[in-house]
N, C-alpha and C positions, 0 to 999 in steps of 0.2 A: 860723189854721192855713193852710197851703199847698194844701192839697187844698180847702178851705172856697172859698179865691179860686179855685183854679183853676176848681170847679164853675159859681161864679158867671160865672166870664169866658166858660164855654160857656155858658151862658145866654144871653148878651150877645150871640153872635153866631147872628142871624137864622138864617144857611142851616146852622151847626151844631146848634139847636135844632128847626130842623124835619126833619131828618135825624134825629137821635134821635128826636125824637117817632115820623116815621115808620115807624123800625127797629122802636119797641117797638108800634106797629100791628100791626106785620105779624106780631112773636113772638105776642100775642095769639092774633089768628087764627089762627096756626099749632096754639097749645098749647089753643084750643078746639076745636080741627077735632081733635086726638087724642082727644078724649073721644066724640066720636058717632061711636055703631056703626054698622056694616052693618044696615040694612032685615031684616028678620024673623031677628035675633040676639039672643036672651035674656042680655040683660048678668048674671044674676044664675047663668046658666051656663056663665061661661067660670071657675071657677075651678081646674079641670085646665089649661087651657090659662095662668094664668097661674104653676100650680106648672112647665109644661114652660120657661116663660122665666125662671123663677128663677134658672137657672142655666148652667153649659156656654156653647156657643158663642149659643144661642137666648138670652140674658141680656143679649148682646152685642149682638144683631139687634134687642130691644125695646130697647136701652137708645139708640140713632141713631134709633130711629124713634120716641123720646121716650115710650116707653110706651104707644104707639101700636096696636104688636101684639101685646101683650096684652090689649089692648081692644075688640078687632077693628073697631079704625074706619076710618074709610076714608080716613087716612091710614098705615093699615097696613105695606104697601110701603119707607113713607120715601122716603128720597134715595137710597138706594144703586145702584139699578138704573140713575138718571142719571148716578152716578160710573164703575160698571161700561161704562154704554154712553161715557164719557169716554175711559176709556184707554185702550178701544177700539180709537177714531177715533186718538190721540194714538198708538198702537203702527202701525195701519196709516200714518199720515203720514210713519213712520220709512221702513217697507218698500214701499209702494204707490206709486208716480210719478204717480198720478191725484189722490192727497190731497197729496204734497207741493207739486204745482204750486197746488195751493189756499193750501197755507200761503205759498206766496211771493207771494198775490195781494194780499198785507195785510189791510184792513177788508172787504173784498168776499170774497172768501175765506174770511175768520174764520167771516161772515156762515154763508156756504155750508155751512163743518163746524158750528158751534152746529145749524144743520137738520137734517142726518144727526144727530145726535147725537140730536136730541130725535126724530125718526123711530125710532132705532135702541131709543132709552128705551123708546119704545110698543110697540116689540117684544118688548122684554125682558119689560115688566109684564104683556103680553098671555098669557104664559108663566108669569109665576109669581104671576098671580092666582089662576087655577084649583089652583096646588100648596097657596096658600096655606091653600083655600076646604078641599080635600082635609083635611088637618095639622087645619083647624078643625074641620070635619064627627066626626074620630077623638077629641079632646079634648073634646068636649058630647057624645059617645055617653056618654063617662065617668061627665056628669052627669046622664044620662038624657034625651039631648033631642036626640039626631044631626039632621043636617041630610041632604038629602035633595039630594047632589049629584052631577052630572052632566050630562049635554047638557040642563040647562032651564032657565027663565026665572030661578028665581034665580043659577045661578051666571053665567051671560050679564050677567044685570043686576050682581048682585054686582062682576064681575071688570070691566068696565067703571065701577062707579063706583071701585074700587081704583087703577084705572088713571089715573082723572081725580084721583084722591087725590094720586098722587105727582106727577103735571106739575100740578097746581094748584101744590104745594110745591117744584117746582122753580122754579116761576113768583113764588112769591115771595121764593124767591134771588135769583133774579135781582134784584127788585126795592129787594131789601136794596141788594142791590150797586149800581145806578144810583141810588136816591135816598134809601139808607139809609147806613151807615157799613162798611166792612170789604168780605171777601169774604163773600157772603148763603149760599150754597149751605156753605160750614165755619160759617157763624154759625148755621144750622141744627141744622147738627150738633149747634154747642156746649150750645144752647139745650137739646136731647133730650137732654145729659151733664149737664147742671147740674141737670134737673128731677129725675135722680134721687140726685143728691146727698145731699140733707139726710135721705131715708128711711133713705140708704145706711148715714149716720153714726150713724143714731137705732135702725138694727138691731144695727149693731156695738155700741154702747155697753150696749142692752140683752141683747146677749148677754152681753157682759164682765162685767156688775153679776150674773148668773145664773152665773159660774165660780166655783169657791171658791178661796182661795190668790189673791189680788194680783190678779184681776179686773180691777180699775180701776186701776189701776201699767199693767199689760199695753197698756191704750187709751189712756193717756197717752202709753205711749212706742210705738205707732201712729202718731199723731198726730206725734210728734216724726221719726220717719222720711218720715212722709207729708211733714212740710213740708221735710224735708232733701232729699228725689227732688224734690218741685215746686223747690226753688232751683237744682237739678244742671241740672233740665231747662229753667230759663229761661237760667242758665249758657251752655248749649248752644244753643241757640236765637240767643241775644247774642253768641256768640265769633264772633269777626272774626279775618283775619290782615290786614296792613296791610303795601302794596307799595308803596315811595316813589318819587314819580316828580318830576322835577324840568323846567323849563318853560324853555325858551331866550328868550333874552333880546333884546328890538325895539326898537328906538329908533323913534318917530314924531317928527316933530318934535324939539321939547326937552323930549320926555319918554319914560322908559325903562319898559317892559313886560315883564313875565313875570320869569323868573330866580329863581323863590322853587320852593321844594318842599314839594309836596304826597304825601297818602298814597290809594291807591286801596283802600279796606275792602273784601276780602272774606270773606261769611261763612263761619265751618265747617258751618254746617248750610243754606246758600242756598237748599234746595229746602224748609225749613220743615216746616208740617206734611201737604204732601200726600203725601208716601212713605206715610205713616200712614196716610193714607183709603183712598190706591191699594190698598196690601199689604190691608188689611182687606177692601175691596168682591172683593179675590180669592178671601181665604180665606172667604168667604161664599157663592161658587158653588157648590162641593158640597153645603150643605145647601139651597140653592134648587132643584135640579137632582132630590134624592132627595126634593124634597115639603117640606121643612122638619121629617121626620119620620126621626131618625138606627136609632130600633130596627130598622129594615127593613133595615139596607145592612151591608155584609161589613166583619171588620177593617180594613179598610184605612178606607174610609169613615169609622170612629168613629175613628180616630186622627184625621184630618184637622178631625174637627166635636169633638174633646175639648181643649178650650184650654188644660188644664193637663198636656196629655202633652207629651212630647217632642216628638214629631214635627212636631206643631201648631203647637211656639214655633219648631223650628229652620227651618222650612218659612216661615213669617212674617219669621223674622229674617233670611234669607237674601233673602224677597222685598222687603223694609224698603231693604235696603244696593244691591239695583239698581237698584227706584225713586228712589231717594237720585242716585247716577248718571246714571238715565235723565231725571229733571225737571232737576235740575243743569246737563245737556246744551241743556235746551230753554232753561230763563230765561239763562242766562250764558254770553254768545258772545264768547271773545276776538279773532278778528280783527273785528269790530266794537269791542271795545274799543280796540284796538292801529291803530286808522284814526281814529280818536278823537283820540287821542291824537297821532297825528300832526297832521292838523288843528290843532291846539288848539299845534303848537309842542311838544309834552310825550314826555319818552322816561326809561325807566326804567335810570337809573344802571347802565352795565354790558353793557346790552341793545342790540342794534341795532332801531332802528326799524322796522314794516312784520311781515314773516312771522317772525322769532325772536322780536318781543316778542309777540304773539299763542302762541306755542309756551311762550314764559318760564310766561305769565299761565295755560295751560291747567294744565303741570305744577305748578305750586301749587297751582292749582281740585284738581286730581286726588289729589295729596299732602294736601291738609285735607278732601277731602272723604273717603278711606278713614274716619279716627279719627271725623270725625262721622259717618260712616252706623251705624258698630260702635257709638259710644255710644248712637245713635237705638234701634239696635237691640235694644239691654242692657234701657236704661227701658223699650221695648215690651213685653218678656219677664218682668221681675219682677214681676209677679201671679202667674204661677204658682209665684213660689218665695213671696209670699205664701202664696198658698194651701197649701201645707208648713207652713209653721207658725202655721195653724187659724186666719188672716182669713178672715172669711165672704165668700162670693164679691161679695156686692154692694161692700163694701167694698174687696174687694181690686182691682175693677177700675178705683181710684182707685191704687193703690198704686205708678203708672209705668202703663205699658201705654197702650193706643190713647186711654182718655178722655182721661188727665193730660198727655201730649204734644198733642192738640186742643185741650184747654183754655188751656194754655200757649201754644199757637202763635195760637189764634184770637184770645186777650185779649190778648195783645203785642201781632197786627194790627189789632186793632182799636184800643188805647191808642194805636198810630204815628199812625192816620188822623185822631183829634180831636185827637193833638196838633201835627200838620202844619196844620191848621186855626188850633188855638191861638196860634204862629208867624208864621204868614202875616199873622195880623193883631195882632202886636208883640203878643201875649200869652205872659206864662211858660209854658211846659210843664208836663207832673206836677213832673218834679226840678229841680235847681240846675241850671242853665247846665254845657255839659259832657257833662251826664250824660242826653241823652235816648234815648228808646226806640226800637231800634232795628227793624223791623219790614220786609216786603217791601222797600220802597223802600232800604233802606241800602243794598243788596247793587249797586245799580245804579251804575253808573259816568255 
């Protein structure tokens, strides 16, 4: 089989094998560091606290932090706070002339916001450690065992080891990312998505087998929608429009250069899946803000922390289709392409070279990115109309929505990265010649 050689030819190469190895290192530790709790927390007491994450927006927040906070370990936090304090920095670079001259400093610069950014994180967790510790202390009163917080030693200790919880884990993003496969800090994520997978599917099914009347028809043809949205959404993920450009023609000597036509791919969805993390790590600040604890806060509040209301998805879906825009903006710059391309001799059929073909290339980017942000959007949203016709919510938040677009976006990025490996060293890819996977890099010119 195809897949059988292809496994064996990553084996074959040294630095791709030790890059996996190291990736699944570091998942390890990660997914053991979810299991150890917080110092003087009775694991056999949090079961309030994990009926509060069963469901709603809080199902969402344990299911990124890998089951994490429900467990009250001291990877609780997760990653979100470092994506929060991300877009941050990435909104002020837009409006601030102090962050944008960083960004034109190159590697030096980068350097300088990754710091802010990870300052800015300690900030954040310094904040909603003690909300966390709060939310915790109210769910073990439940089970007769309240915790006893406030200005003391445990929550001081507590909220500081929370805190080293999640820049530990941001810390081994990073490390995915330099000496593992993919991007580490979404490879995280995925990792917290997939570990509740299989419970997800094993409660849906035993619910369906406890319906009377087609039970099991019902979960079969779940399943057949389920994998009809994951195909939509790798669809979307893969659509490309294709700009043909054609290459003037050199004579050196007694030989002739260029004159052939080429196509420049870009994609419908080019910003991937960070819309999705963005839009999420926002619509997460209200319930970090009220404590993680939604019974205390006014209507408006619970519309915002109820994921299957309206307001919740239209509010998402609208945040979805700017971040869509706004990363769009950042990775894919036409007059750099359109300088490119002169260079290179290459101008596109029609176009004058220089500042119109830079204009040609934006108004396309802009024109395919509307349809894909609105589709991004769509699959974001359809758990809640799951959840209308009675998928149980673990289940449903496979059904489109924030996991099925991570998962899709994460394991395409990461499928691109072993198979540019693959390639490099005159090894077949997953598929036939033709047909490979497109991933960050394709979009690049």
């Amino acid at each position: 089989m195809r897949f059988i050689e292809t496994c064996k030819n990553i084996w074959k190469i040294e630095d791709l094998r030790t890059r996996l190895l190291t990736t699944a290192l570091f998942v390890l530790i990660y997914r053991f560091g979810s299991f150890i709790v917080l110092p003087g927390i009775d694991p056999t007491a949090l079961s309030a606290l994990h009926s509060q994450t069963a469901g709603g927006l809080m199902a969402l927040l344990d299911m990124f932090s890998g089951g994490a906070f429900s467990n009250a370990s001291i990877f609780a936090l997760g990653i979100m706070p470092y994506i929060s304090a991300s877009i941050v920095i990435q909104l002020l670079s837009i409006a601030v002339p102090y962050f944008q001259k960083m960004q034109k400093e190159g590697e030096s610069g980068r350097q300088k916001m990754n710091q802010i950014t990870r300052y800015l994180t300690v900030a954040i967790l310094l904040f909603q450690g003690p909300s966390y510790l709060v939310n915790l202390s109210v769910q073990m009163a439940q089970a007769g065992q309240p915790l006893a917080v406030g200005f003391n030693w445990f929550t001081i200790s507590s909220t500081i080891l929370l805190t080293a919880g999640s820049m530990f884990v941001m810390w081994l993003g990073e490390r995915i990312t330099d000496r593992g496969v993919g991007n580490g800090i979404s490879f995280i994520i995925l990792i917290g998505i997939i570990a509740r997978l299989p419970g997800a599917i094993v409660q849906e099914f035993s619910s369906r087998l406890n319906d009377a009347g087609g039970g099991l028809i019902v979960f079969i043809l779940e399943i057949v929608i389920l994998l009809f949205v994951f195909a939509f959404a790798i669809m979307l993920t893969q659509g490309t429009r294709r700009i043909p450009v054609q290459y003037a023609k050199r004579i050196q000597g007694n030989k002739q250069y260029g004159g052939v036509r080429q196509y420049i791919p870009l994609k419908v969805n080019a910003a991937n899946v960070m819309p999705i993390i963005f839009a999420q790590a926002i619509m997460f600040i209200p319930i970090a803000i009220v404590g993680f604890n939604a019974s205390e806060v006014g209507p408006i509040g619970r519309a915002l922390m109820d994921n299957d209301g309206f307001w919740y998805n239209f509010i998402f879906a609208i945040f979805i289709i700017a971040f869509t825009y706004f990363y769009t903006a950042i990775i894919i710059n036409p007059v750099q392409m359109a300088e490119n391309l002169k260079l290179n001799n290459g101008f596109i059929p029609g176009v004058k070279p220089g500042k119109k073909t830079a204009e040609y290339i934006d108004t396309i980017m802009s024109r395919i990115t509307l349809p894909g942000s609105i589709l991004l959007a769509v699959i974001a949203v359809l758990p809640a109309f799951a959840r209308l016709f009675g998928v149980s919510m673990g289940f449903a938040q496979f059904f489109g929505g924030t996991s099925l677009l991570i998962m899709v976006g994460v394991i395409l990025d990461t499928l691109q990265q072993i198979e540019s490996h693959l390639l490099m060293r005159h090894y077949d890819g997953f598929f036939e010649s033709g047909m490979r996977i497109k991933g960050r890099g394709a979009m690049a010119y």
